[in-house]
C-alpha positions as a Python dict, from the first residue, in 0.01 Angstrom:
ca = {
    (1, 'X'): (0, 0, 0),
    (2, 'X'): (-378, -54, 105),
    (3, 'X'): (-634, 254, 63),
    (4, 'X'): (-821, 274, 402),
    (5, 'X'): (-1156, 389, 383),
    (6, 'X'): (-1277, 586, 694),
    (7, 'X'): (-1618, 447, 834),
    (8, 'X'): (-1826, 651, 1027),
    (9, 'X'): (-1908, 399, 1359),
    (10, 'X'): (-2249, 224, 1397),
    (11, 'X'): (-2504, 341, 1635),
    (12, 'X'): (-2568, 93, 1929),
    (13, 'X'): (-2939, 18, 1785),
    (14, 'X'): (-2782, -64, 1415),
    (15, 'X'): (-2546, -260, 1626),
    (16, 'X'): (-2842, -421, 1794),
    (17, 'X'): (-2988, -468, 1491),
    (18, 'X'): (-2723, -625, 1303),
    (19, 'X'): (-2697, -868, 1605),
    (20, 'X'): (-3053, -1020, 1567),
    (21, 'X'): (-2987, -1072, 1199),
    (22, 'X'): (-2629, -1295, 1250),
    (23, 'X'): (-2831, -1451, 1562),
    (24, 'X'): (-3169, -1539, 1317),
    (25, 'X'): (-2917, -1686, 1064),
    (26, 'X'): (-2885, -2090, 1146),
    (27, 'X'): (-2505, -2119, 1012),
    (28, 'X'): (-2440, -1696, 871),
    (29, 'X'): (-2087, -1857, 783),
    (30, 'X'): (-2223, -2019, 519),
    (31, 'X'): (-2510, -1833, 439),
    (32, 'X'): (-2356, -1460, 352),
    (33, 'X'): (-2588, -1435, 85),
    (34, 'X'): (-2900, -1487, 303),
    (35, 'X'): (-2735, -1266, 559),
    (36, 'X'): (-2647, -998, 346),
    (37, 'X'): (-3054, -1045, 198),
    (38, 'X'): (-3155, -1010, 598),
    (39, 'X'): (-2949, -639, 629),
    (40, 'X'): (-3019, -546, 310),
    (41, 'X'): (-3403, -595, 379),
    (42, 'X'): (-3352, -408, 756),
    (43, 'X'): (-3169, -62, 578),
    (44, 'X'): (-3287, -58, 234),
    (45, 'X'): (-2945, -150, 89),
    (46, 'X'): (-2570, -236, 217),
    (47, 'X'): (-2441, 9, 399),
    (48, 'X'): (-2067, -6, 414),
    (49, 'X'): (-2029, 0, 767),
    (50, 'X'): (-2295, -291, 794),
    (51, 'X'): (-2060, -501, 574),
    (52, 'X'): (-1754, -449, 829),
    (53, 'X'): (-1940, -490, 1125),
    (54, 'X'): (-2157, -787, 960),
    (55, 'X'): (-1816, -946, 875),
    (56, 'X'): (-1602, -934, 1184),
    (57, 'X'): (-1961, -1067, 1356),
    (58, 'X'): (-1930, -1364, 1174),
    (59, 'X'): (-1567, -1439, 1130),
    (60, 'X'): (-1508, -1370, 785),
    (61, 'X'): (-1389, -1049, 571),
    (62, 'X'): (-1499, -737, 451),
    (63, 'X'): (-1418, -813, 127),
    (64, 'X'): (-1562, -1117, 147),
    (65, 'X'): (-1899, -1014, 198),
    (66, 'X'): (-1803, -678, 12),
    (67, 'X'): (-1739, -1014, -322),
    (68, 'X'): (-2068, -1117, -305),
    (69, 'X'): (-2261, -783, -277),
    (70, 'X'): (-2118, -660, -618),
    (71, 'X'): (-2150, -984, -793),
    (72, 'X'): (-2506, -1050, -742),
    (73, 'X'): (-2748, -773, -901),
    (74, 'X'): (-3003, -800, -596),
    (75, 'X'): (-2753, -589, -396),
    (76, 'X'): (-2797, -220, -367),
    (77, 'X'): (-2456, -12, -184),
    (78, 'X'): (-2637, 287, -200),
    (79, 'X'): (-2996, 418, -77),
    (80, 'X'): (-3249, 334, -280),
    (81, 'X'): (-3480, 611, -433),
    (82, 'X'): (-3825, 666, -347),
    (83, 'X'): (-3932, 473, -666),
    (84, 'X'): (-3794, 185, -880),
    (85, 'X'): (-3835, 188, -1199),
    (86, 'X'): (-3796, -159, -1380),
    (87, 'X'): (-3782, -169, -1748),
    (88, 'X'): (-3843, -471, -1913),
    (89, 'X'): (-3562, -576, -2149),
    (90, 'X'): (-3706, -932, -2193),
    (91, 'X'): (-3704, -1066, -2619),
    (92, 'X'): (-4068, -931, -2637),
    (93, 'X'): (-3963, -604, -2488),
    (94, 'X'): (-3678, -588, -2621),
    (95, 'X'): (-3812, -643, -2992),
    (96, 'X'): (-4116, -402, -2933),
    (97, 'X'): (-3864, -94, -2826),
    (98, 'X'): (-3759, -193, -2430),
    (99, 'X'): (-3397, -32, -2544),
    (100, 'X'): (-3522, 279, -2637),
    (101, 'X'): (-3746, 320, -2329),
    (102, 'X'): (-3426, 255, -2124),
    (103, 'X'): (-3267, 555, -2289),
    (104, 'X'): (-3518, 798, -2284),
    (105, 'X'): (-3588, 750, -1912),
    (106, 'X'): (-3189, 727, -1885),
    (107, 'X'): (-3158, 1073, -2076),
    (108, 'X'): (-3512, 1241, -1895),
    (109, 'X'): (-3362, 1165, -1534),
    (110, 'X'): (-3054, 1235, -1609),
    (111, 'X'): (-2948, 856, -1419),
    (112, 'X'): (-2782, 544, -1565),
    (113, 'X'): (-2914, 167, -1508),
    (114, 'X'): (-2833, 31, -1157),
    (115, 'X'): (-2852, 394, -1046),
    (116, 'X'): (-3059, 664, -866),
    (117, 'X'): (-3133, 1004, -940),
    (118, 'X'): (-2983, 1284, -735),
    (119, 'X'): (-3266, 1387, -583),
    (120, 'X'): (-3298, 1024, -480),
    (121, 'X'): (-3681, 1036, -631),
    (122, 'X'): (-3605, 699, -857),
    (123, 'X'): (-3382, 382, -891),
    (124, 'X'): (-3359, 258, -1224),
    (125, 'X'): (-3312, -99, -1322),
    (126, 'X'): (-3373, -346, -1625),
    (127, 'X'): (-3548, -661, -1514),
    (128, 'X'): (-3537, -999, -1815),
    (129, 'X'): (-3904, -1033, -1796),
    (130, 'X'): (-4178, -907, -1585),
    (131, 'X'): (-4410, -1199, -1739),
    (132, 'X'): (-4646, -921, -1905),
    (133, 'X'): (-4521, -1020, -2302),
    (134, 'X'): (-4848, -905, -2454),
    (135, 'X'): (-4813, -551, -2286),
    (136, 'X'): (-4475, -498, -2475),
    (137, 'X'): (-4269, -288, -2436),
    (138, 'X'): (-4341, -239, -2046),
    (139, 'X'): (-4206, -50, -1738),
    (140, 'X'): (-4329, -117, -1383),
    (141, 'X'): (-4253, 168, -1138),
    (142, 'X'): (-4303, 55, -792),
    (143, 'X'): (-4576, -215, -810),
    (144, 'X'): (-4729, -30, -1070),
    (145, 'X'): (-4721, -186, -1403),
    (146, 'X'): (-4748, 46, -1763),
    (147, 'X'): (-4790, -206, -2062),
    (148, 'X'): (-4732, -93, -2486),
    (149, 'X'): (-4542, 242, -2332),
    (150, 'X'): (-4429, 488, -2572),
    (151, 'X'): (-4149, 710, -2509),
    (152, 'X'): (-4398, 1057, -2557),
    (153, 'X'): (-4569, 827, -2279),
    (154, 'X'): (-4315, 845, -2029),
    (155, 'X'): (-4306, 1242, -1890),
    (156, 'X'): (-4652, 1169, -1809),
    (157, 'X'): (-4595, 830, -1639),
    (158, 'X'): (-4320, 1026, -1446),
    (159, 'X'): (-4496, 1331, -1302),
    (160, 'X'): (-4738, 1055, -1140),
    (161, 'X'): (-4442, 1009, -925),
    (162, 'X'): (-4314, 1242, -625),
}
């Protein structure tokens, strides 16, 4: 037996919306990816209910589009916080402490990589390399870059934040 999920139904303007992004896509059949890129860049991530409606638009299915949006790490399903934080786990950040950084923001915000706080203040993520090796270990929070952070460091980096 299939589990439904219940979907709350899209406003005409997200609709609307949603329409000029399958329209602005030459062949959105076979370019989900660059489809799913368009909405996620309209909304701010992948809204469930964007997926359906994205999906019957196009001919395809849910879980179809639903495939790609959990394999590739570019996709958010749920609203981004108010700040990113990116933690560098590249070799040179990694050697120079990246890990522990990772944790202590982890343990601080009480949040897990790929996730966002409750109070939906920050999104956390680990990025390969932010091309900054000689600032290891390094965090960028928004477009905001913090080079050779230590984790006393990071409550203060933090509070810079609202």
């Amino acid at each position: 037996m299939m589990i439904q999920t219940e979907t709350k139904p899209l406003m005409w303007e997200e609709k609307r919306n949603l329409d000029k992004i399958v329209s602005s896509v030459e062949d959105p059949q076979h370019q989900k990816i660059r489809l799913l890129q368009m909405a996620q860049g309209e909304y701010g991530f992948l809204k469930d209910e964007h997926m359906r409606y994205l999906a019957k638009s196009i001919g395809t299915s849910y879980t179809d589009l639903y495939g790609i949006a959990t394999f590739y790490s570019q996709f958010n399903l749920d609203p981004p916080g108010r700040h990113t934080i990116s933690v560098c786990l590249g070799t040179g950040c990694h050697v120079k402490g990246g890990k522990s950084l990772m944790k202590k923001i982890e343990d601080t915000l009480d949040v897990r990589e790929k996730g966002t706080t409750e109070d939906h203040r920050f999104s956390l993520k680990s990025v390969r390399c932010l091309g900054c090796c000689g600032l290891a270990p390094l965090i960028m929070i928004d477009d905001e870059t913090f080079g050779r952070v230590k984790t006393s460091q990071l409550e203060g980096i933090l509070e810079k934040f609202d």
